[in-house]
C-alpha positions as CSV (number, residue, x, y, z in Angstrom):
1,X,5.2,2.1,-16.4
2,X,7.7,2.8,-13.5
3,X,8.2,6.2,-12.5
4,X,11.7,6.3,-11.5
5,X,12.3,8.4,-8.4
6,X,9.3,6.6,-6.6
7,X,9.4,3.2,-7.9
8,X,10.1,1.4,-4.9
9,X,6.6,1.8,-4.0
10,X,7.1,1.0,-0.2
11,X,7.2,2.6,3.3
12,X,10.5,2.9,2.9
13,X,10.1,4.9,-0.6
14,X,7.5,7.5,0.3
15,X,9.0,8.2,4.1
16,X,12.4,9.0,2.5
17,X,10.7,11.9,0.9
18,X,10.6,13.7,4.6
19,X,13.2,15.0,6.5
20,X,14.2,12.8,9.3
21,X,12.5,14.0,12.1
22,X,9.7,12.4,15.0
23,X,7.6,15.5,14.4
24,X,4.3,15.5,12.5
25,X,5.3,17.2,8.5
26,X,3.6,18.1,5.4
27,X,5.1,17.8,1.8
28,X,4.3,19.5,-1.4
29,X,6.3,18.3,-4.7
30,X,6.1,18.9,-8.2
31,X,8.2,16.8,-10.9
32,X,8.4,16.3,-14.5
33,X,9.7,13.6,-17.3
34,X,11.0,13.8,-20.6
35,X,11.1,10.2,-22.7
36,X,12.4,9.8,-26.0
37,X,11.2,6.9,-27.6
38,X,13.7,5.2,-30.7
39,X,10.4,4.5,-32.7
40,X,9.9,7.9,-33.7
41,X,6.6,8.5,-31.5
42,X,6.5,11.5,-30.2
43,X,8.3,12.2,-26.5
44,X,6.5,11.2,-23.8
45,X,5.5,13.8,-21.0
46,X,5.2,13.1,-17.4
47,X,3.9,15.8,-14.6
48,X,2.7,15.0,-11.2
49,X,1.8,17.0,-8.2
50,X,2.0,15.2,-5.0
51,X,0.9,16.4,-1.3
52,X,2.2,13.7,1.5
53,X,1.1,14.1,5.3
54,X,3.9,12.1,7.7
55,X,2.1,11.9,11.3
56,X,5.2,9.6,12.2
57,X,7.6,7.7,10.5
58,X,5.5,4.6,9.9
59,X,2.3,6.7,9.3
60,X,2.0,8.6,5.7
61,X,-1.0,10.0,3.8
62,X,-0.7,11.0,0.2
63,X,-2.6,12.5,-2.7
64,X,-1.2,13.0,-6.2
65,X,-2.2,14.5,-9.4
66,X,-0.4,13.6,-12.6
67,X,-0.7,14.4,-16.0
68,X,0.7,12.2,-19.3
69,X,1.7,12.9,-22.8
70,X,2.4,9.1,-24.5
71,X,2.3,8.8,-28.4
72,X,0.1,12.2,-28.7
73,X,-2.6,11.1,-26.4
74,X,-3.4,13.4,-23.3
75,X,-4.2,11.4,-20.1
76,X,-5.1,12.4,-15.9
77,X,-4.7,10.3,-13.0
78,X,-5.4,10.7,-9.5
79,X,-4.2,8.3,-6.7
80,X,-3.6,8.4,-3.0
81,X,-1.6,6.0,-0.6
82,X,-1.9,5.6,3.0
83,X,1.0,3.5,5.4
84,X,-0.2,2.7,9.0
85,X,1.7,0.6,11.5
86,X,0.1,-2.8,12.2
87,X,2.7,-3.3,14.8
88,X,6.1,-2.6,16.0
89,X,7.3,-4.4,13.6
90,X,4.8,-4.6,10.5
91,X,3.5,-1.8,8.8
92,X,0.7,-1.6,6.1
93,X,0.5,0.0,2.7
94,X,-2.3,0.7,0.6
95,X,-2.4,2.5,-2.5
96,X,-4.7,2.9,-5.5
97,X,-5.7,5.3,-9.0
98,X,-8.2,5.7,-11.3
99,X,-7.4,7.9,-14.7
100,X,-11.1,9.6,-15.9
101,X,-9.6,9.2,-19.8
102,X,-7.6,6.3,-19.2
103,X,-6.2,6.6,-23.2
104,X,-3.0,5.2,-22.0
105,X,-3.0,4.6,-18.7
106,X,-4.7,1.8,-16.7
107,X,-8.2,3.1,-16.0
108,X,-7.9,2.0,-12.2
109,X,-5.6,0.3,-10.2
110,X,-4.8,-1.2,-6.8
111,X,-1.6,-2.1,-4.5
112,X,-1.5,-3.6,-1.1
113,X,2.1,-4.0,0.6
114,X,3.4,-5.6,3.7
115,X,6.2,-4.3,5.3
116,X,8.1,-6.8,8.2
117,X,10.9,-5.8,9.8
118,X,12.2,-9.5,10.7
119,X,15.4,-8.3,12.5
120,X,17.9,-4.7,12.3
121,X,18.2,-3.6,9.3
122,X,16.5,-6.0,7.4
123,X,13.0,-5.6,6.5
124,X,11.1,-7.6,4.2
125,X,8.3,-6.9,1.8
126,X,5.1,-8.8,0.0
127,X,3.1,-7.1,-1.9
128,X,-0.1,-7.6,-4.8
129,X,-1.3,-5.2,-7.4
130,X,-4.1,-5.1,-10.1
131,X,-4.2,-2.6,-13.1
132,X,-7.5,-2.6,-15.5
133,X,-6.6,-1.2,-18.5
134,X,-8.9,-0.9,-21.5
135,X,-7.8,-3.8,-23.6
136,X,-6.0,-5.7,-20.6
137,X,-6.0,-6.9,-16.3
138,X,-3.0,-7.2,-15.0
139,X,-2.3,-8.8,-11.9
140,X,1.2,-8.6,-10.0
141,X,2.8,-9.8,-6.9
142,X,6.0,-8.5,-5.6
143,X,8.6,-10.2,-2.8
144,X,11.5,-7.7,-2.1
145,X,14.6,-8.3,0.3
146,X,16.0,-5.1,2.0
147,X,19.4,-4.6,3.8
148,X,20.6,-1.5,5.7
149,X,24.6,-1.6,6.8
150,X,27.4,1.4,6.8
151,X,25.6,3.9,4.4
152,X,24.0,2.5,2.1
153,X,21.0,-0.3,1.1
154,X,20.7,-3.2,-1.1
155,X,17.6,-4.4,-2.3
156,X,16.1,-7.5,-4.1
157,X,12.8,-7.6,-5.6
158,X,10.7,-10.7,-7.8
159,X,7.5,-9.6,-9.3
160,X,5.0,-12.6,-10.9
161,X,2.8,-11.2,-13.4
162,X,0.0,-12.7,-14.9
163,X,-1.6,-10.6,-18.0
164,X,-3.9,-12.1,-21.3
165,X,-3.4,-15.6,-19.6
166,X,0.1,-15.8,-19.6
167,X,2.2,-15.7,-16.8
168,X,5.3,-13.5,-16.7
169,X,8.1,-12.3,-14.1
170,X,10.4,-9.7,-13.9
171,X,13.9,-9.4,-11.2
172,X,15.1,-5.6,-9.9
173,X,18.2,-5.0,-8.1
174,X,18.6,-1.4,-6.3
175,X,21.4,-0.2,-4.3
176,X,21.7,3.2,-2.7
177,X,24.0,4.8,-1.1
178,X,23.4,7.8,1.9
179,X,25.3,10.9,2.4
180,X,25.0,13.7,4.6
181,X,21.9,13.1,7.3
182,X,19.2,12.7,4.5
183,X,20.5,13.0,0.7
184,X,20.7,10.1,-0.9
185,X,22.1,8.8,-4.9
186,X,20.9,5.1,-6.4
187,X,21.3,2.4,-9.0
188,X,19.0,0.3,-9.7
189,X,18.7,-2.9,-12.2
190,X,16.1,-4.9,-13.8
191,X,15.1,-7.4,-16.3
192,X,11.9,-9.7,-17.4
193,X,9.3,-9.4,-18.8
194,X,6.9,-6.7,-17.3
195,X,3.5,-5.3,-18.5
196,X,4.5,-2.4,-20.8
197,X,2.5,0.3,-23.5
198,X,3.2,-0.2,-27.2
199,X,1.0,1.9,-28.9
200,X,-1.9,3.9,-27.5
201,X,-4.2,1.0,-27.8
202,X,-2.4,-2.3,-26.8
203,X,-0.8,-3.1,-23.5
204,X,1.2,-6.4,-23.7
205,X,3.7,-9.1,-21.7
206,X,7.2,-7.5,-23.0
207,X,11.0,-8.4,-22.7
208,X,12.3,-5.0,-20.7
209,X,15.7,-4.2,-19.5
210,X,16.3,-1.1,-17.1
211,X,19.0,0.9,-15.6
212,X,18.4,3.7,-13.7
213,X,20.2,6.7,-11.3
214,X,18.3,8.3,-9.0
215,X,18.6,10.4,-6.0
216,X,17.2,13.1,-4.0
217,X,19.7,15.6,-2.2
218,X,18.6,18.8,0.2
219,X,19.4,22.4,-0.4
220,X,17.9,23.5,2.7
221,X,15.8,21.6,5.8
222,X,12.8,22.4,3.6
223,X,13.7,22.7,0.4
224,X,15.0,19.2,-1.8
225,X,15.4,18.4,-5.8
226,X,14.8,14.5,-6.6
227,X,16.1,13.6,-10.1
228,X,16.6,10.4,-12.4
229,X,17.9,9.1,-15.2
230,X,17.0,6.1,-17.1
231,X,17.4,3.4,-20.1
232,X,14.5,1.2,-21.2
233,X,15.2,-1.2,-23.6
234,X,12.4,-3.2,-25.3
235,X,13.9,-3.6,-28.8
236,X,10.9,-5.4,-30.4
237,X,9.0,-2.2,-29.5
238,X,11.1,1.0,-28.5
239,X,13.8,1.8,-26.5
240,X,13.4,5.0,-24.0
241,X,15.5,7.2,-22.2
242,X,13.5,9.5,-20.0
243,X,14.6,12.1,-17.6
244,X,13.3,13.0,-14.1
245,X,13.5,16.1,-12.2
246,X,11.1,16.8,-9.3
247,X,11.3,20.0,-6.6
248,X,10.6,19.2,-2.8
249,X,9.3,21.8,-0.1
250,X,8.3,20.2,3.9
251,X,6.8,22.1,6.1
């Protein structure tokens, strides 16, 4: 399940989070989300508390905590990511989580990302992930196109999915738009089929359409509020609207 302030889960995502500056900084953030689901199961609940270490732009260390409420079943996670330059010019994420009750969510999963930055302002990114649910493996790839120009980005991204020995894909369009030196407001756009919770036991290869807005704007040089807003429509199953709000502090 995405969450939508983060879910460009890239270099480019988790450096955004720090203020734009060459020196060494540390970030604390906590964030919540509301989803209402059109089946009548209860709302979902969403809170995650994230620590992020920036040594320099292209090198970032992060922990988070989270904490889920989805169709009345309680359920932790724990998952770090580390980014480290490979070169001038490619840098390398990793990522991975394990949930100790895994009810709902996958009970360990993996991500590795390339990022290339082919020529200015353009950078391109290849990526795998696995997720081992109770009842499911899912395995996806991701290929995304990104473009800087003006004030703003455009992105493209194609993820393959393979799950229950079908195969699968899913297309997401993001474009965001910067204002001041590091606020920032979003829209992004997808469609396929992507690996989604039904109930609390089943995890299956689902038609889902998304629109999102999201953004992050900063009050102070260390304080910052990220929020989103989003529309998940799976009619077989549910549809959800979920609401995002998280609180930033650097230092």
């Amino acid at each position: 399940m995405k969450k939508w302030a983060f879910a460009f889960s890239t270099l480019t995502a988790t450096a955004a989070c720090f203020a734009q500056t060459g020196n060494p900084q540390t970030l604390i953030e906590f964030s919540a989300e509301s989803s209402y689901l059109s089946n009548g199961s209860p709302d979902w609940r969403y809170e995650t508390l994230r620590v992020a270490r920036k040594l320099s732009p292209r090198d970032v260390k992060e922990l988070t905590l989270s904490q889920t409420q989805r169709f009345g079943l309680d359920d932790q996670q724990i998952s770090g990511l580390y980014a480290t330059p490979l070169s001038d010019k490619v840098t390398a994420v990793l990522s991975a989580s394990i949930s100790p009750s895994h009810r709902v969510l996958a009970r360990h999963g993996a991500d590795a990302t390339l990022q290339y930055e082919f020529a200015p302002a353009w950078l391109a990114h290849a990526g795998l992930s696995n997720r081992r649910y109770n009842t499911v493996n899912v395995n996806q790839a991701s290929l995304t196109l990104e473009h800087y120009f003006l004030s703003f980005s455009l992105a493209a991204t194609w993820r393959p999915a393979r799950a229950l020995d079908t195969n699968a894909s899913s297309a997401e369009l993001r474009g965001t738009y910067y204002y001041g030196s590091t606020n920032s407001i979003g829209f992004i756009a997808s469609s396929g089929q992507e690996a989604t919770t039904v109930n609390a036991n089943t995890v299956l290869l689902a038609d889902i359409r998304t629109a999102a807005l999201l953004g992050r704007h900063w009050l102070s040089p260390r304080w910052a509020i990220n929020y989103a807003v989003a529309r998940t429509l799976q009619e077989s199953f549910y549809n959800r609207n979920s609401v995002h709000l998280g609180a930033e502090y650097i230092f």
